[in-house]
ChimeraX commands (.cxc) that place a marker at each C-alpha (Angstrom):
marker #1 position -11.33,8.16,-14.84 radius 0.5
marker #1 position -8.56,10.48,-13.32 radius 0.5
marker #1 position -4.55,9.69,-14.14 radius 0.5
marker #1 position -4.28,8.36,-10.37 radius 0.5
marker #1 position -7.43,6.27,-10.25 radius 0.5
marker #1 position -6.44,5.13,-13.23 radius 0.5
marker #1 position -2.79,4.09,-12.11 radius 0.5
marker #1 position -3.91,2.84,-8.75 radius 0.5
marker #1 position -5.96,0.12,-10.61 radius 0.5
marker #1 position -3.07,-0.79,-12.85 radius 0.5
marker #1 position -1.10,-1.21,-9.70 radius 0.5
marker #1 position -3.93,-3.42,-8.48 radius 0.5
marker #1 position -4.02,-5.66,-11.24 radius 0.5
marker #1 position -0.03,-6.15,-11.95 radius 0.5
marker #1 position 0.30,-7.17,-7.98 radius 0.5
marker #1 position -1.33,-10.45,-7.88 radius 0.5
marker #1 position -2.31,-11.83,-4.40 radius 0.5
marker #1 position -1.08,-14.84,-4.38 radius 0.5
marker #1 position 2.83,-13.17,-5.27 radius 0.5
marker #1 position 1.99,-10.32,-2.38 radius 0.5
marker #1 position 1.66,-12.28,0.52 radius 0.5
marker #1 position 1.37,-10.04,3.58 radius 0.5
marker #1 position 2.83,-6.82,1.30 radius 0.5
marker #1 position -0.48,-4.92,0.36 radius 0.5
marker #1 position -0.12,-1.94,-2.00 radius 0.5
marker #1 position -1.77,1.64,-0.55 radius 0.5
marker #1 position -4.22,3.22,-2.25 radius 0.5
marker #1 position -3.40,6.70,-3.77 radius 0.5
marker #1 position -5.38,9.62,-2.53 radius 0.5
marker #1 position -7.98,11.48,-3.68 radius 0.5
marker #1 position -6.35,14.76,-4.66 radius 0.5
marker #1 position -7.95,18.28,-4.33 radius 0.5
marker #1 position -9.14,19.90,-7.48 radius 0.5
marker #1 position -6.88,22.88,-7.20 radius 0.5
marker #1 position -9.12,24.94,-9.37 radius 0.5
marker #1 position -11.49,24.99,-6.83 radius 0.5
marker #1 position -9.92,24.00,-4.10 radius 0.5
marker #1 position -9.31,26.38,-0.81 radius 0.5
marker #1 position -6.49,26.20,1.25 radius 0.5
marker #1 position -7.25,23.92,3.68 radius 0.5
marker #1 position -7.86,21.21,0.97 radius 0.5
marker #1 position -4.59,21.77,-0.70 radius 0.5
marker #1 position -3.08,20.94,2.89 radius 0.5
marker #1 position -5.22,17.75,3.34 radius 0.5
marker #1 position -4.07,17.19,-0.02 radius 0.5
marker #1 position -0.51,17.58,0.75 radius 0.5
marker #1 position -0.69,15.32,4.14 radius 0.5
marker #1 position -2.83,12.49,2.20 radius 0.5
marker #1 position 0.38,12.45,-0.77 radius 0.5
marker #1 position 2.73,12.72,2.17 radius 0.5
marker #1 position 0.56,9.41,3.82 radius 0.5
marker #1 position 0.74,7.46,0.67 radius 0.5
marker #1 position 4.43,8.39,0.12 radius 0.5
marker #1 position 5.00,6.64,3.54 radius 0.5
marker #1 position 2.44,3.38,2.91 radius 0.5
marker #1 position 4.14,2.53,-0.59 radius 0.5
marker #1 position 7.78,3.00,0.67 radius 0.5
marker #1 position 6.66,0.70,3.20 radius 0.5
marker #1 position 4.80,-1.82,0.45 radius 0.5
marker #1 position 7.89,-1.16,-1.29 radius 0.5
marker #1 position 10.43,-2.28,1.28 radius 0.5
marker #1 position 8.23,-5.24,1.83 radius 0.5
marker #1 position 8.85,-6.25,-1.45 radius 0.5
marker #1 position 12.62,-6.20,-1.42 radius 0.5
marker #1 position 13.32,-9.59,0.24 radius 0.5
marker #1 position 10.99,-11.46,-2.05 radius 0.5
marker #1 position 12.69,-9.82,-5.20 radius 0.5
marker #1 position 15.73,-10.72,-3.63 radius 0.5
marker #1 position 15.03,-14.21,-2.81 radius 0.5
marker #1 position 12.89,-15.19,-6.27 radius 0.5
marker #1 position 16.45,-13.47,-7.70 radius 0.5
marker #1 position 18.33,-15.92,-5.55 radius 0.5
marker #1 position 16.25,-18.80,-6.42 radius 0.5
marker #1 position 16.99,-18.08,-10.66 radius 0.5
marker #1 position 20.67,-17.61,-10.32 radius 0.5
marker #1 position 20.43,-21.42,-8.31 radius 0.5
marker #1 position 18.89,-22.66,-11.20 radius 0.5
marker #1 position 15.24,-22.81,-10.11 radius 0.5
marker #1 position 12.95,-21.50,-13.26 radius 0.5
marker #1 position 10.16,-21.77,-11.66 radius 0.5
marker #1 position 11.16,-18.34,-9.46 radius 0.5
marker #1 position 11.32,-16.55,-12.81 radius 0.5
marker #1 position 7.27,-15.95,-12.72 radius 0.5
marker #1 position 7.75,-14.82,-8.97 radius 0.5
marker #1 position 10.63,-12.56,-9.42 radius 0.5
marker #1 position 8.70,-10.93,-13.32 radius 0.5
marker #1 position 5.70,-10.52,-10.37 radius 0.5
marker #1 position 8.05,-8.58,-7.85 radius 0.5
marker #1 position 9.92,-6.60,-9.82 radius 0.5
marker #1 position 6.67,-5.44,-12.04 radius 0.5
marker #1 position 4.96,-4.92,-8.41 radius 0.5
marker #1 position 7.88,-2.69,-7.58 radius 0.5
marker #1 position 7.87,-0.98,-10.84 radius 0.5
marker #1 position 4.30,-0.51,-10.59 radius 0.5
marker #1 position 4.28,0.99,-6.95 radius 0.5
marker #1 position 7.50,3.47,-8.14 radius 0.5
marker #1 position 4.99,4.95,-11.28 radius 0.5
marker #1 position 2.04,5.43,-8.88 radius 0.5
marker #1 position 4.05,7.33,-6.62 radius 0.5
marker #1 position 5.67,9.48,-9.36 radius 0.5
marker #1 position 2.05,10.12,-10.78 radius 0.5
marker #1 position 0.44,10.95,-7.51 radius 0.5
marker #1 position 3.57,13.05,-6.89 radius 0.5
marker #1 position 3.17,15.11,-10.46 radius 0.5
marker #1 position -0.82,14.82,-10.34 radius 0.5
marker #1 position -0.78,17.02,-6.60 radius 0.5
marker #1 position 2.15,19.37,-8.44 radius 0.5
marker #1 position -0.74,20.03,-11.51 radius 0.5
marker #1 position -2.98,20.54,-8.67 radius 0.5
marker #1 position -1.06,22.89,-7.22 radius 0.5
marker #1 position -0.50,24.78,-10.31 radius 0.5
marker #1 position -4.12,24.96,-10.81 radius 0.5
marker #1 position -4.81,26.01,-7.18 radius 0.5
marker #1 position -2.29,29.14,-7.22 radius 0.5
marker #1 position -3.66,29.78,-10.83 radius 0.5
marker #1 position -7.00,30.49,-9.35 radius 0.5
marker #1 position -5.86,32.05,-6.33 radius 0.5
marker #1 position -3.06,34.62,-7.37 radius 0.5
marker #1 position -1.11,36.97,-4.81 radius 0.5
marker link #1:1,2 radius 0.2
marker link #1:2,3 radius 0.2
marker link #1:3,4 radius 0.2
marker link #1:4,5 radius 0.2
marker link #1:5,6 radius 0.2
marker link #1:6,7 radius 0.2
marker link #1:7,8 radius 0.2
marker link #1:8,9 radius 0.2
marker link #1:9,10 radius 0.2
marker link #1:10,11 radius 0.2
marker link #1:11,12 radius 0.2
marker link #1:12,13 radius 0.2
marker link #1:13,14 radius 0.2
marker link #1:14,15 radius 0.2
marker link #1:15,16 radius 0.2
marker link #1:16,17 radius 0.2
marker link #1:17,18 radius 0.2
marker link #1:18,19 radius 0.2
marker link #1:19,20 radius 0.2
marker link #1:20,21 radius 0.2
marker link #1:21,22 radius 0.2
marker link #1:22,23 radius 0.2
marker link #1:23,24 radius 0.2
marker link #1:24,25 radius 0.2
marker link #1:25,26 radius 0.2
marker link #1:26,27 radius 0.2
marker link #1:27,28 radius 0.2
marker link #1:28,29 radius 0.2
marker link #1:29,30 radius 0.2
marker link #1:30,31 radius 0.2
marker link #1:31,32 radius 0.2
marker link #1:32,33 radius 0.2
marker link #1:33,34 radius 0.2
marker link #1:34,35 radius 0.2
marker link #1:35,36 radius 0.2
marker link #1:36,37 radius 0.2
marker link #1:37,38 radius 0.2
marker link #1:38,39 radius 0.2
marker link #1:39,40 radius 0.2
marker link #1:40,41 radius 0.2
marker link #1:41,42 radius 0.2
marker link #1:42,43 radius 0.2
marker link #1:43,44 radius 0.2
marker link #1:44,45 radius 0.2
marker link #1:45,46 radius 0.2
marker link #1:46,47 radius 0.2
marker link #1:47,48 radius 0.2
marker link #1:48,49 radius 0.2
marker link #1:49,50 radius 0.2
marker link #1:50,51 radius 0.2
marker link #1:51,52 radius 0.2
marker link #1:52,53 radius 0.2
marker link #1:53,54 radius 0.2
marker link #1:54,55 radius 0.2
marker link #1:55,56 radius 0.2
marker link #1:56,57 radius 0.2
marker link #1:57,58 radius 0.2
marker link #1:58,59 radius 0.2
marker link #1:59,60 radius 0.2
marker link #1:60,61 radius 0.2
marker link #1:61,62 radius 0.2
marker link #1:62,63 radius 0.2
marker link #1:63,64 radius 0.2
marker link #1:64,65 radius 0.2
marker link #1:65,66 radius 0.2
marker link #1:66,67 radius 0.2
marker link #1:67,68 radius 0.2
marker link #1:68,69 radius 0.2
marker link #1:69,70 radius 0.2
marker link #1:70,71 radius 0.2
marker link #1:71,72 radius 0.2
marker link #1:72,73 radius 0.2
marker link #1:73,74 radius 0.2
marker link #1:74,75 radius 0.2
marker link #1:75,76 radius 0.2
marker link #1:76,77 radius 0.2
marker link #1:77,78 radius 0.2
marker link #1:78,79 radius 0.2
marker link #1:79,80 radius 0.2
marker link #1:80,81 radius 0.2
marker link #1:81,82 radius 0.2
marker link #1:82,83 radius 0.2
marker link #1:83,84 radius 0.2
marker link #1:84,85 radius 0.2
marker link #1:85,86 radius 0.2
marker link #1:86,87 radius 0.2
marker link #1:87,88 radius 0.2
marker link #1:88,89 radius 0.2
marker link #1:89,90 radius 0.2
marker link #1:90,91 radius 0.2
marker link #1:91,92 radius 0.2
marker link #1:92,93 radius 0.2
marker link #1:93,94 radius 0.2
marker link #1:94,95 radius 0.2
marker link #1:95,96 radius 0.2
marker link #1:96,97 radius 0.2
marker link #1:97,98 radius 0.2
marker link #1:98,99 radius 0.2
marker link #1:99,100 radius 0.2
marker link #1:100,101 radius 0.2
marker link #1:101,102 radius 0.2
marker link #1:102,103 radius 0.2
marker link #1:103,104 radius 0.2
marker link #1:104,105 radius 0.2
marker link #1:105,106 radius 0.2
marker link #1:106,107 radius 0.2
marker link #1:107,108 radius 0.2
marker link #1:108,109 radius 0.2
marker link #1:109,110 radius 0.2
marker link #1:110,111 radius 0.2
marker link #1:111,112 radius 0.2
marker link #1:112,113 radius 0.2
marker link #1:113,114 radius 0.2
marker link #1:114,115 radius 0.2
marker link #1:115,116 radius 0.2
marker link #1:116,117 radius 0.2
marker link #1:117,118 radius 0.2
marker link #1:118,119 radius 0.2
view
């Protein structure tokens, strides 16, 4: 199982449905192998990481106001928003890592690609 498949199911798992709501996470991409890749891949490639980039700073701003508001409810005294606000900010922690490994997975890819394509 590739890094990013890999990632997008922990990022499944840690963002249960019932904390979510209406904030659904994005699936990463399916990244070009750039050892075999051609040019017109790596761009797809580029434009699908660019896509995603977009979707979970969306998921990610969607987020926000229920982190903020389960962190409202704990410093009122309510325990039972601790759950809810360990669920948001792991769901926001988890949606930061799976962009930062798509991110360095399409740089290896990249690498590869101009490895196998020199000049």
């Amino acid at each position: 199982m590739k890094l990013i498949q890999y990632a997008a199911l922990v990022l499944a798992i840690s963002s249960p449905t019932a904390f979510a709501g209406d904030c659904t996470a994005p699936e990463a991409p399916q990244l070009p192998d750039g050892a075999t890749a051609t040019m017109d891949d790596m761009l797809a490639g580029q434009q699908a990481v660019k896509a995603f980039q977009a979707a979970n700073l969306e998921y990610m701003q969607c987020l926000e106001p229920k982190l903020a508001a389960a962190e409202a409810a704990l410093k009122e005294g309510d325990e039972g928003a601790k759950e809810i606000y360990q669920q948001a900010q792991d769901s926001y922690n988890a949606a930061v890592s799976v962009e930062e490994e798509v991110a360095g997975q399409f740089n290896t890819e990249i690498r590869e690609y101009k490895a196998a394509n020199p000049g």
